[in-house]
Each structure stands twice: as C-alpha cells, then as structure tokens.
C-alpha positions in Angstrom: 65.1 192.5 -0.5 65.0 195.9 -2.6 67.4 196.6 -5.5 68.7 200.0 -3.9 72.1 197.7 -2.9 73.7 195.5 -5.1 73.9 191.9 -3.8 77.5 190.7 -2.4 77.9 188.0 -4.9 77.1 191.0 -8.4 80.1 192.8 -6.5 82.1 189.7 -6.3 81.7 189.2 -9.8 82.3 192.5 -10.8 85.4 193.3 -9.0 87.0 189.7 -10.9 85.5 191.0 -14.4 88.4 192.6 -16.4 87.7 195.7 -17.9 90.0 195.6 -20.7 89.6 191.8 -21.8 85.7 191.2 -20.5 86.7 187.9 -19.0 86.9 186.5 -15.4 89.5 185.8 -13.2 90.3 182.9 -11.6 87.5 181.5 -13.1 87.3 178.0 -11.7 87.1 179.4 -8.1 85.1 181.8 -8.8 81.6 179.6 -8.9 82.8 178.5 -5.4 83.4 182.0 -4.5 79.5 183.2 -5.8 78.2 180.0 -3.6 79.8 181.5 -0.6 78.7 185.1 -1.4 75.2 183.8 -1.7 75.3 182.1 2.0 76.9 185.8 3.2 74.3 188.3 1.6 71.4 185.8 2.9 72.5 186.0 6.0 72.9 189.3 6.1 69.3 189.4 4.8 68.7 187.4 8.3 67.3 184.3 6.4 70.3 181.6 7.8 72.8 181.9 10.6 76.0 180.1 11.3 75.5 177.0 13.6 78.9 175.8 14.3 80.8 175.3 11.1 77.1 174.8 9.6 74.3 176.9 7.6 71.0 176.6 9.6 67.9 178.6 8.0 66.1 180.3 10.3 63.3 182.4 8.0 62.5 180.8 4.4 60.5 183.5 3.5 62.0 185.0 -0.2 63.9 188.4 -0.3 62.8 188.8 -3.7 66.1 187.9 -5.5 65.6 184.8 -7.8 69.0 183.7 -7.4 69.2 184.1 -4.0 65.7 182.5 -3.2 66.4 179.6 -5.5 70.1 178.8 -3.0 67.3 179.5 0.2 65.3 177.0 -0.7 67.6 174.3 -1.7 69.1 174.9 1.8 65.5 174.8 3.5 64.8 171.2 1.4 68.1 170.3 3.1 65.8 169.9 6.7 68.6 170.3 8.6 71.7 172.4 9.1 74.7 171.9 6.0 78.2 172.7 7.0 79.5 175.2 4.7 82.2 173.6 2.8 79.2 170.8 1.8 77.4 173.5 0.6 79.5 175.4 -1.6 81.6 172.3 -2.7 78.4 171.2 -4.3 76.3 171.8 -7.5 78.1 175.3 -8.6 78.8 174.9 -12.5 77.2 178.0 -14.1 76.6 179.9 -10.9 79.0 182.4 -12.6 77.0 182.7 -15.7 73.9 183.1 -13.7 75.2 186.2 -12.5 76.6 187.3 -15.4 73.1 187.2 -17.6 71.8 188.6 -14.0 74.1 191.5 -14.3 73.5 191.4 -18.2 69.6 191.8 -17.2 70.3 194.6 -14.4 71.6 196.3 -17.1 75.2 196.3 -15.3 77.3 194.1 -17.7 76.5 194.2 -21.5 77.6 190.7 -23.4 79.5 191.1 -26.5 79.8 188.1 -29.3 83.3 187.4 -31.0 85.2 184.7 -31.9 88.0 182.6 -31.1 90.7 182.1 -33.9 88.3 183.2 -36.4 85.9 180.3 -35.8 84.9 179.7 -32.1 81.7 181.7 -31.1 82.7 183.7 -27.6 80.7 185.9 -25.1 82.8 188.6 -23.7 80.7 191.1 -21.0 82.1 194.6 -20.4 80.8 197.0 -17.3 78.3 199.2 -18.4 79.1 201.4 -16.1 83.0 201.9 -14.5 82.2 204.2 -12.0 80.4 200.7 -10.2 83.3 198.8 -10.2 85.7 201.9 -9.2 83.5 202.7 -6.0 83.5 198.4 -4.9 87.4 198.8 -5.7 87.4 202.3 -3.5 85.7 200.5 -0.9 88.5 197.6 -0.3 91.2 200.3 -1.0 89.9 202.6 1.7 89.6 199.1 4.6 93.1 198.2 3.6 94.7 201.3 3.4 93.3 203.3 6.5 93.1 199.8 8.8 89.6 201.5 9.8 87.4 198.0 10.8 85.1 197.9 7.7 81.7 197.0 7.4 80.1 194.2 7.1 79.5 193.7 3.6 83.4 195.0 2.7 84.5 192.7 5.1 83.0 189.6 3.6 83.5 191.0 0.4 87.4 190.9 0.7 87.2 187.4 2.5 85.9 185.8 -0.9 87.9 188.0 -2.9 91.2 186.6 -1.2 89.4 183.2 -0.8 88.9 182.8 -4.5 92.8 184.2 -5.2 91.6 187.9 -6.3 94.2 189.5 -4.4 97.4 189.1 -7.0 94.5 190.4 -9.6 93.5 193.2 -7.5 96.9 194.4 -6.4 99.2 192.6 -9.3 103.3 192.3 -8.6 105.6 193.0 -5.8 104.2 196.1 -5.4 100.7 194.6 -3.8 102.3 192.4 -1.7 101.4 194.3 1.6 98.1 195.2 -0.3 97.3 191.6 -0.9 98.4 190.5 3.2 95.9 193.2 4.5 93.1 192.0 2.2 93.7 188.4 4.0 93.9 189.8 7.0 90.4 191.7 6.4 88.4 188.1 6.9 88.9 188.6 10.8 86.4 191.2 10.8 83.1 189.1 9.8 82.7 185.9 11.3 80.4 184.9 8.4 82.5 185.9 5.7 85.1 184.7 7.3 83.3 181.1 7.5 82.4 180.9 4.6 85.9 181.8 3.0 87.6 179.5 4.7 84.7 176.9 3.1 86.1 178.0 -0.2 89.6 177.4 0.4 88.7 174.0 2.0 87.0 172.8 -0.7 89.6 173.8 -4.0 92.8 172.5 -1.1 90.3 168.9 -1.2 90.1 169.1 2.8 86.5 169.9 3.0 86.0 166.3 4.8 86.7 167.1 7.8 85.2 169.4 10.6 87.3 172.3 10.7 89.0 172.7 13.9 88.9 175.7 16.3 90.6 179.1 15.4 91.3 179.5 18.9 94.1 177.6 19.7 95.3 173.6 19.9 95.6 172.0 16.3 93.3 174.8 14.3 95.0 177.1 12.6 95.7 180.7 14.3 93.3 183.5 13.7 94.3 185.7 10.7 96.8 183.1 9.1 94.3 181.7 6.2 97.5 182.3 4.3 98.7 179.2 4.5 96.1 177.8 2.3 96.8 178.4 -1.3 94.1 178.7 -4.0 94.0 176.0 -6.7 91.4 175.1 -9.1 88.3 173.3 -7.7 86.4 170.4 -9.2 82.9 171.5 -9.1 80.1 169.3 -9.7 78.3 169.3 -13.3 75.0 169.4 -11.6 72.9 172.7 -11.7 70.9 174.4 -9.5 67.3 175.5 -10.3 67.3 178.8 -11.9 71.2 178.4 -13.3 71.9 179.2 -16.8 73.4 175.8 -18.5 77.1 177.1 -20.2 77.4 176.4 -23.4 79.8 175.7 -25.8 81.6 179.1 -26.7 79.8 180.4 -23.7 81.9 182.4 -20.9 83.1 179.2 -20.4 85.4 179.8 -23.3 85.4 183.5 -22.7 86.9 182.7 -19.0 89.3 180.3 -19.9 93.0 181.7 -19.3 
C-alpha cells in the first residue's frame, strides 16, 4: 500500500484532534474506533472480508503499513475467522498514540511538551498542516449535505466517526442536530464500515456477547436506526499489540483526558 492516500484510521484521528486545544475527543472510544478503522482500510486493501458478523483473512501478504501489517497478522495467528466486536473489544490501549507518533513521524501532527498545573509533563500534538483536516471535514460536509451516496472510504469514515460519538464534536449544539442524524445515517452506505461500527458501539454498550441479530427485520434492529445505541466509555484491555507505543505517564493519556 503506497503513501499517496492517507490511511482511514490517520483521518479518523485527525478529524477528533482539536485544533485549538491539541487533544482528542472522546478519547476512551476512540482506541476502539482506530481498531475498527484498521479492519475497514485492510479490507479495502482486499487483505480480509466480512464472513457473517466475522473478519476472515483472505491475503496475508503486507501492504507496507506497519501498523496495519502488525493488526493483519495478529488476525492471520487467529487461524480462523474473529467476529468483529471480539476483535476490536480487545488489546486497544495505545492504539491512539500509535497513530499519533505515526502521524508525528509522517510529519502530519507535530507533538508539543507542556505541563499540567505547573508540574505534570504533557504531550499536546497540533496539525501541521490545516488544509488536511479541512479537506476530511469537506469531504463528510459535502455526503451529508448534498445526500449524494459517498464513497467508500467517506462512508466508513463517518460510520466510526458517529460510532465513536464524533458527531456532537463535529457539528456541536442544536444547530447540528440534523447534521449529526445524517452522519448516522451515512453507515448504510458501506456494509463494512457499517459492521464494524456497530462492533464499536457493541463493545463500549457491554453487548458484544452475543451474535448480532439480522438488520433485516424480526428482533435485529432496523436498518439506519444505530441511534438507539448511545456511546459511553469502553474498558479496553491493558494489553498491547506488537508495534504499539506504551502510554506513559504525562503522555496523551493526560493530554486526552477531558
């Protein structure tokens, strides 16, 4: 995988990075949020498919991403197809500062040291380069606005956004209300995105358990209602994955925190 696009999971992160404050929102969703991106932009790179409600690899050869390559062959150790909500509900401390020191190395994101009350060392990371974020933000704007189908990418892109509770970020107040409906609304248009978003909410509602029952009608839960799950924080596991940065005290753990 060349460099020429930038990965769905640096575009997640950048669109929840606040420009004036250098933290994230939502942070304690957002590692769940990266997992999922990770499963959508390898899948889009044709290395696993959706089988069912499960992740099945079906080319373990390496894009050329370290990050990415590092989730592909966890999920190709796995042997066997892992539903969605098992996978992202697992090891995911860090995965955000992973991509921030990606982004940091990318030359996207520059981190700048400061302290809390004086005394506590923090790590704050400003865009490098606005006109990024302004044409990911341009690109939701434009599929929500115009109710032209988007692509792909936007598609899953604003299924993990409203999965991980960016919306009342992105379009703050009663003001965004109807802009915050038609982002949830978006995750219709990409069945993986739309899989793997509804693995997110699953796992921070504590329901990722069970099978998730058809969209299409019985018990499962209409098509284009994923409003009725509510975003709260998730309890990730402290476990790392290979490749993941270990956060640190006065880290962007502290940096995050709200």
């Amino acid at each position: 995988m060349g460099r020429s696009r930038r990965t769905i999971p640096e575009e997640l992160l950048l669109l929840a990075l606040d420009p004036a404050t250098g933290t994230t929102a939502q942070p304690q969703s957002l590692d769940l949020g990266l997992a999922g991106a990770q499963l959508v932009e390898l899948a889009l790179a044709g290395r696993i498919a959706p089988d069912g409600d499960r992740i099945a690899v079906v080319l373990p050869r390496p894009t050329g991403d370290p990050t990415l390559d590092s989730a592909l062959e966890l999920l190709r150790r796995r042997g066997s197809p892992v539903r969605a909500v098992h996978w992202i509900g697992g090891p995911r401390l860090g995965l955000r500062q992973t991509y921030l020191t990606h982004l940091e190395r990318c030359g996207m994101v520059h981190a700048v040291s400061g302290q809390m009350c004086g005394v506590l060392p923090t790590t704050r990371y400003q865009a490098t380069d606005t006109e990024i974020s302004r044409e990911i933000r341009a690109r939701l704007d434009s599929a929500i606005r115009t109710g032209v189908p988007p692509d792909p990418r936007t598609a899953a892109l604003a299924a993990l956004a409203h999965a991980v509770g960016l919306g009342k970020h992105l379009y703050p107040g009663n003001e965004g209300r109807s802009c915050r409906s038609r982002l949830r609304d978006l995750i219709r248009h990409d069945p993986m995105g739309g899989l793997v978003a509804h693995a997110v909410m699953d796992v921070q509602n504590g329901v990722g358990g069970q099978p998730r029952r058809s969209q299409g009608g019985g018990a499962g839960a209409p098509a284009g209602r994923p409003a009725a799950r509510t975003a709260a924080p998730a309890g990730a596991s402290s476990r790392r994955m290979p490749g993941q940065a270990r956060q640190v005290s006065g880290g962007m753990v502290r940096a995050g925190a709200r």
